[in-house]
C-alpha positions in Angstrom: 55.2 141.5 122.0 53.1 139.2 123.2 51.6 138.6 126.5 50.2 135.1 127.7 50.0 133.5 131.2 53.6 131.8 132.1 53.8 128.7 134.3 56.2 129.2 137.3 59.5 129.3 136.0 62.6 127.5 137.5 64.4 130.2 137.9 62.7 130.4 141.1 65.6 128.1 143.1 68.4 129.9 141.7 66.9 132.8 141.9 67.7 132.1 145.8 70.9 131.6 145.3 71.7 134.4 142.8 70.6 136.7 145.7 73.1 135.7 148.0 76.5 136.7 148.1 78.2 139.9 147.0 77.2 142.9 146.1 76.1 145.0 143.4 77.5 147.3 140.6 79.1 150.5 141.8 76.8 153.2 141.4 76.6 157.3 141.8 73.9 158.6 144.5 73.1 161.5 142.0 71.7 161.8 138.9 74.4 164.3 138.2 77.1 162.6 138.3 75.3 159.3 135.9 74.7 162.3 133.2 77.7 164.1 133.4 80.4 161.0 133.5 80.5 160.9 128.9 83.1 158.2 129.8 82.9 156.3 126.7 80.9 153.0 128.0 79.5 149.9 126.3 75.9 148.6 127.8 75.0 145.3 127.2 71.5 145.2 126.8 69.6 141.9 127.4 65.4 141.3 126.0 63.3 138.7 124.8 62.6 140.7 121.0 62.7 138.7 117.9 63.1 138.9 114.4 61.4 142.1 113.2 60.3 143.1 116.7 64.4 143.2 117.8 65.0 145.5 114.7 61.9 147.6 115.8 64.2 147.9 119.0 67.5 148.5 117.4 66.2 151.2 115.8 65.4 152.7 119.2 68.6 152.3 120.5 70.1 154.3 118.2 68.3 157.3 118.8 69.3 156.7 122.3 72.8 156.4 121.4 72.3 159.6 119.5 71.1 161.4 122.8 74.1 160.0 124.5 76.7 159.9 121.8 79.4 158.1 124.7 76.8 155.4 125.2 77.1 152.7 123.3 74.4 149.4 123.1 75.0 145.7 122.6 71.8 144.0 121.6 71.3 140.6 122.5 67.6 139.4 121.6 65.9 135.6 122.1 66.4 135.9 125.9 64.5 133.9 128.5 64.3 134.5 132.7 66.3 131.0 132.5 69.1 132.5 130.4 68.8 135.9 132.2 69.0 133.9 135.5 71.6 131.4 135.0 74.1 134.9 133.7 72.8 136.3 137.0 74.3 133.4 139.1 77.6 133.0 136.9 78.3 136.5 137.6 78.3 137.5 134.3 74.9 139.6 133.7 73.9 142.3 131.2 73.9 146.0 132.3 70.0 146.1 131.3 67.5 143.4 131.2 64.2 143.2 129.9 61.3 140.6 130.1 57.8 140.5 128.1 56.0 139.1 131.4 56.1 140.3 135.3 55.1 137.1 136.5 58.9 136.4 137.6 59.6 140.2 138.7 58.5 139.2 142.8 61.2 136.2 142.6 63.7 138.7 140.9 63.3 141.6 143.2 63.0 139.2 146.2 66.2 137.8 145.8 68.0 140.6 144.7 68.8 139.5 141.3 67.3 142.9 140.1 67.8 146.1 141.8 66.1 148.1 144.0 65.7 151.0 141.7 64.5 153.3 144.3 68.2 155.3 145.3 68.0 156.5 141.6 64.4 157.2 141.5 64.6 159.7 145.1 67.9 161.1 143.8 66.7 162.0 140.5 63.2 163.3 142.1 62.0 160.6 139.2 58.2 161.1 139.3 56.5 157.8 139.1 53.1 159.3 138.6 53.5 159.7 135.2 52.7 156.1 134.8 49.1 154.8 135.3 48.5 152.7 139.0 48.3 149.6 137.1 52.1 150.1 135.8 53.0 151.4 138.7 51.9 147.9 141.0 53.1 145.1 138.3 57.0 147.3 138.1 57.0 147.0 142.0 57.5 144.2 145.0 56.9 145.0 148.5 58.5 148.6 149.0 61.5 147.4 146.1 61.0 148.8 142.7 63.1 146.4 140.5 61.9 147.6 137.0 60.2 150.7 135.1 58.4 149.5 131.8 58.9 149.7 128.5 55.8 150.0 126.3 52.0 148.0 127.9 49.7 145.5 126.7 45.9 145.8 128.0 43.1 143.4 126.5 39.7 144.0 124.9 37.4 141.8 123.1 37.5 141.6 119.1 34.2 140.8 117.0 33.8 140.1 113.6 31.3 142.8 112.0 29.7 140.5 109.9 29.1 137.9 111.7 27.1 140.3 114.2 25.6 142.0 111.4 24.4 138.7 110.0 23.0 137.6 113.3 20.9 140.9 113.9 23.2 142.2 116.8 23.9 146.1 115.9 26.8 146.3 118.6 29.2 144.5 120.5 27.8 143.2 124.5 28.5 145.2 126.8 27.4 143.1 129.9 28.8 139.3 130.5 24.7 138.7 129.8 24.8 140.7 126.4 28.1 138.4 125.9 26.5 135.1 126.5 23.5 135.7 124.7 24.9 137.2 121.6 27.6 134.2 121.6 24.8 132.2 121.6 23.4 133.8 118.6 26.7 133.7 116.7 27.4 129.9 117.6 27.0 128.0 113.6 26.7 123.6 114.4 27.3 121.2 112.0 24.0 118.5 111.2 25.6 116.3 113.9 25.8 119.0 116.5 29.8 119.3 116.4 30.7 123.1 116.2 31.4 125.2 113.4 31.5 128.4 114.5 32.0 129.3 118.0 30.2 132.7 119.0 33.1 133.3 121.8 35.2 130.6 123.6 34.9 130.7 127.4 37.6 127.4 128.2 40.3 128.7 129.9 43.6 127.8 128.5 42.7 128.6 124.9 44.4 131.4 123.4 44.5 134.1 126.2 41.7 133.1 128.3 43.5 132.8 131.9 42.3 134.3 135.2 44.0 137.7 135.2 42.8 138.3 131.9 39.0 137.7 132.8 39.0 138.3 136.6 39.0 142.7 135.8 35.7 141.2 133.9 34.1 140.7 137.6 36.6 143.5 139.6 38.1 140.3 141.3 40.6 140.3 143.3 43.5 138.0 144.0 44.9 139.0 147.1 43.3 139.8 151.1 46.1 141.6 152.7 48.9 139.1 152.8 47.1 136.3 151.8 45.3 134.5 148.8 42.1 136.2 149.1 40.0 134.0 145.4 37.5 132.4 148.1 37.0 135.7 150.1 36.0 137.5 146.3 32.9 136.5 145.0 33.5 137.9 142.1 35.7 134.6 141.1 32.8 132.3 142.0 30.4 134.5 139.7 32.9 134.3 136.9 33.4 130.7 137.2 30.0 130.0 137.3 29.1 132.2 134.1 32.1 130.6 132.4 30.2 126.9 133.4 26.9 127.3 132.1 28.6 128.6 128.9 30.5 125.9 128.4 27.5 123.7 129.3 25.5 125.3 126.4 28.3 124.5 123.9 29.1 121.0 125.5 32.4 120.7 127.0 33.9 117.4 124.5 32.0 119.6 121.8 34.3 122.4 122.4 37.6 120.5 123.2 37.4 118.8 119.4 36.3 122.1 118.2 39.7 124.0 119.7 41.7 120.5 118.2 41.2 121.9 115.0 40.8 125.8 115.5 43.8 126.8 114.5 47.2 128.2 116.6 47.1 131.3 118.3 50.4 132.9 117.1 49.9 131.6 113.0 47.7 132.7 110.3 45.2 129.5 111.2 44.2 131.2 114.3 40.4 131.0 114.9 38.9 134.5 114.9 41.2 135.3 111.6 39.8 132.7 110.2 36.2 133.2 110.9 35.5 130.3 113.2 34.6 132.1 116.4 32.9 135.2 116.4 33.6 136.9 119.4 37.2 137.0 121.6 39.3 138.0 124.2 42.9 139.2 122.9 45.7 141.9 123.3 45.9 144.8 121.3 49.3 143.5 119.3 46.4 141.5 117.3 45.6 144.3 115.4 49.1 144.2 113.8 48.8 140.2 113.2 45.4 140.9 111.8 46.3 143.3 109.3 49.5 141.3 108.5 47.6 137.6 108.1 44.3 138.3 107.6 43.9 141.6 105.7 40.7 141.6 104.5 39.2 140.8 108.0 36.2 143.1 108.9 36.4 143.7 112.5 35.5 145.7 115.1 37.0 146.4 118.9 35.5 147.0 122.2 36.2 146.6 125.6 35.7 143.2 127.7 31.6 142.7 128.6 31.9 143.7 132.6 29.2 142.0 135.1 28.7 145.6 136.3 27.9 148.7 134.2 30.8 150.9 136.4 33.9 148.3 135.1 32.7 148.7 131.7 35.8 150.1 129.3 38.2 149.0 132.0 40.5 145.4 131.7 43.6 143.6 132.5 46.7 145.4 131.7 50.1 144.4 132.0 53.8 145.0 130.1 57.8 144.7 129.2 60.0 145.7 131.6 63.7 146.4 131.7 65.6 146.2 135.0 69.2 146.6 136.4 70.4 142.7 137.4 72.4 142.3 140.2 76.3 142.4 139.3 75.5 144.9 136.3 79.0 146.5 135.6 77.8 150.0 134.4 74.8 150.8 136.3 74.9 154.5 136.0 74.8 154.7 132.4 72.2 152.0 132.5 70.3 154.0 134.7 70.0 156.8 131.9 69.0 153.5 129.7 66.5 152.8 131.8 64.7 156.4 132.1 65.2 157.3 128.1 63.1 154.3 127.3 60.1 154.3 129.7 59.7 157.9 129.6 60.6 159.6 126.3 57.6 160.3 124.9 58.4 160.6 121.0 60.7 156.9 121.5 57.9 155.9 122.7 55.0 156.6 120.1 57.5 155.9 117.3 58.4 152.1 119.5 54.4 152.0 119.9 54.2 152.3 116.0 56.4 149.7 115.2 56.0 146.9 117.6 51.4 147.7 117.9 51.8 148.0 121.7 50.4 150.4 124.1 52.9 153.3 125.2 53.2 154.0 128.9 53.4 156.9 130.2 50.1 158.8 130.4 52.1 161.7 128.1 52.7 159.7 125.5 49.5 158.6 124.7 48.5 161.7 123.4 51.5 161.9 121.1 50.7 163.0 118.0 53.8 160.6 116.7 51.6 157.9 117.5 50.0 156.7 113.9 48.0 153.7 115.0 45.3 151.9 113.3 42.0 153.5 114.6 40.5 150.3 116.2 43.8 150.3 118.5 41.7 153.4 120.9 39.8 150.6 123.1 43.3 149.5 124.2 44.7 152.6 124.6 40.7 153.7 126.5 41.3 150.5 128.8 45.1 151.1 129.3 44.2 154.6 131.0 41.1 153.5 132.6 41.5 154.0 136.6 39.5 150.9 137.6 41.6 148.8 134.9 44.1 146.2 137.3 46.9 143.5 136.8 48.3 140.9 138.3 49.8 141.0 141.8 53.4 140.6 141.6 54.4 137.9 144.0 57.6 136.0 145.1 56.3 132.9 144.0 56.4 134.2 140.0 53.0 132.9 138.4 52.5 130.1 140.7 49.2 131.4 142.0 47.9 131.7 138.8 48.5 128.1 137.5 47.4 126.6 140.4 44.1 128.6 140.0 43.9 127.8 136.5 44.5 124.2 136.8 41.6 124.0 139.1 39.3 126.4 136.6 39.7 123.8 134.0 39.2 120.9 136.1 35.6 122.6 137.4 34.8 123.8 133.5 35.8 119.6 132.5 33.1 118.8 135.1 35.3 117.1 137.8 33.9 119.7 140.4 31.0 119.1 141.9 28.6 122.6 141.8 28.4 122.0 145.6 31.8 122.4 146.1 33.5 125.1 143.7 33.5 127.7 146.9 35.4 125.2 148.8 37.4 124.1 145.6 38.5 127.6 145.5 39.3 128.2 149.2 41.8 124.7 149.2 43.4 127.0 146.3 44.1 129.6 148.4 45.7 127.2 150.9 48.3 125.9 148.3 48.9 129.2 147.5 49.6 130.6 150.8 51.4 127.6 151.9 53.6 128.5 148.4 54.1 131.9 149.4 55.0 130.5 152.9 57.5 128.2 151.9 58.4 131.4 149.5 59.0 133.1 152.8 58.2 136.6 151.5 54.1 137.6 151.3 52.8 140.4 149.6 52.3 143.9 152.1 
């Protein structure tokens, strides 16, 4: 699975009209009556997998099946929030949906095109505590809670050992000042001053480097209450700043035809398995890309450099959900789909082994099913850190996000004057809060 930044999606207008209308599935008020109904029943479960990642899942579902032998799953894989949403509004949805990213979950639970899981969770005495805060905000809108998840991601940085070995640094920074320095130290030029090798990559937009992924970096925060609350944070204006005079150092055009040629993210050409950056900041599921395109690799893990010794080990965190959509026709035994695969804790150390994600309950992390390669601890470390965060989930999908990306980039390019980044930041709060307004649903 793999976790990247999504723009807003359109499924944002007919998510408002996939909300209207009539109601839901019929469903039991007890847990009771969802276990003891062995009505034979055919789910039809909906999710994003791939290739070998949707046999990795298959496999799962047949141990479910196995639990509950009159339970029967249909496996669809390749799906998209458009696909998903478009079945929604035909009236013709899967029993069980799942999606890689939460950026859509506000618009989806806002609407109504996913359930309010909460009758099942008070009638079952479902404790969500078992899950860390971090899962527990990003599977949640408002007072709704429209999904449980299914496995995490959390991000760390990645070094290569000798690299830092070569260039006298005996471990990897762990302050954004260690990070700067040391990426200075890695950086190879060519004799016309083009770059070689980068020591870490600060641009956002390349590879995973988006504002929810650095902002736990500087324990900024997105939200004031109801509103957009970057400008009222200086956190953001720190970060942004650091990322500048980084970028600076490298030279920004110097960096641009550097990432022309460094190499796609998701291939075996990309950059740090390849040796031409040093340092940088990626998901835990590269460990199983690493060992797959790029065996011989000697590399290390740590946790993201933190501009304050009390957020070091901590980081962005996110994950898959799986949800009920509105209109699902068998919601009870979907229900019991829904539990088995975000709580079982040996389904999920053996789903952990084979698609190299994080699993999520605080349980099954100390599984002894789980046979992970040994550098794979930071992630888990940062996963169950308390001070690690995620992204607020908002009815405006990832709109806040792109907007505040867009306007990173543009102050990183140089279009920004230094004088006005704190008010460049504040006019991004306005077009987010006029977003959410014209949303007409804010955060609590």
């Amino acid at each position: 699975m793999i976790r990247v930044v999504a723009a807003l999606s359109v499924v944002l207008g007919a998510l408002a009209l996939a909300g209207c209308g009539g109601g839901g599935s019929k469903h039991s008020s007890s847990k009771d009556t969802a276990a003891a109904d062995k009505t034979p029943v055919t789910l039809t479960f909906w999710s994003p997998f791939t290739a070998r990642e949707l046999k990795v899942m298959n496999a799962g579902l047949a141990k479910f099946h196995k639990k509950y032998p009159w339970i029967t799953v249909k496996s669809v894989g390749a799906i998209t929030a458009d696909k998903l949403t478009a079945a929604i509004h035909a009236g013709n949805p899967p029993d069980v949906a799942s999606m890689f990213e939460t950026d859509n979950l506000g618009a989806f639970c806002n609407s109504g095109a996913w359930q309010d899981l909460n009758r099942y969770i008070d009638a079952d005495k479902f404790d969500m505590n078992q899950f860390p805060k971090t899962i527990r905000d990003y599977t949640a809108y408002k007072d709704k809670r429209c999904a449980l998840p299914f496995l995490a991601d959390s991000y760390g940085l990645y070094y290569n050992k000798k690299m830092l070995a070569d260039a006298g640094i005996s471990h990897p920074p762990k302050t954004v000042d260690e990070l700067a320095a040391d990426a200075k130290k890695l950086t190879v030029r060519n004799p016309d001053g083009s770059l070689k090798v980068v020591g870490f990559d600060p641009l956002m937009g390349w590879y995973e480097n988006a504002p929810v992924h650095w902002g736990p970096m500087w324990g900024a925060k997105w939200m004031n209450g109801d509103k957009s609350g970057l400008a009222d944070d200086p956190a953001w204006e720190q970060m942004a700043r650091w990322q500048k005079k980084l970028v600076d150092w490298y030279g920004y055009d110097n960096l641009v035809r550097w990432q022309a040629s460094s190499g796609d993210e998701f291939s075996a050409s990309n950059a740090f398995e390849t040796g031409k950056v040093a340092m940088n900041l990626d998901g835990e599921y590269r460990i199983g890309f690493i060992k797959a395109e790029a065996p011989k690799l000697d590399f290390g893990t740590a946790p993201l450099p933190a501009s304050k010794p009390d957020l070091y080990g901590s980081g962005f965190v996110i994950g898959t959900i799986m949800g009920l959509p509105k209109g699902a026709k068998h919601a009870d035994p979907a229900w019991l789909f829904l539990k088995y695969f975000s709580t079982d804790p040996t389904t999920l150390a053996q789903m952990a082994n084979g698609l190299q994600n994080i699993p999520s309950t605080l349980a099954s992390l100390k599984s002894p099913e789980l046979k992970l390669d040994p550098r794979f601890q930071t992630f888990l470390n940062v996963f169950a850190n308390p001070k690690s965060s995620t992204q607020p989930v908002l009815s405006i999908g990832a709109q806040n996000q792109t907007l505040f990306a867009s306007f990173l980039e543009k102050w990183q390019a140089g279009h920004v004057k230094d004088q006005d980044l704190h008010d460049g930041i504040a006019n991004v709060d306005k077009q987010i809060n006029a977003a959410l307004e014209q949303a007409g649903s804010n955060v609590p």
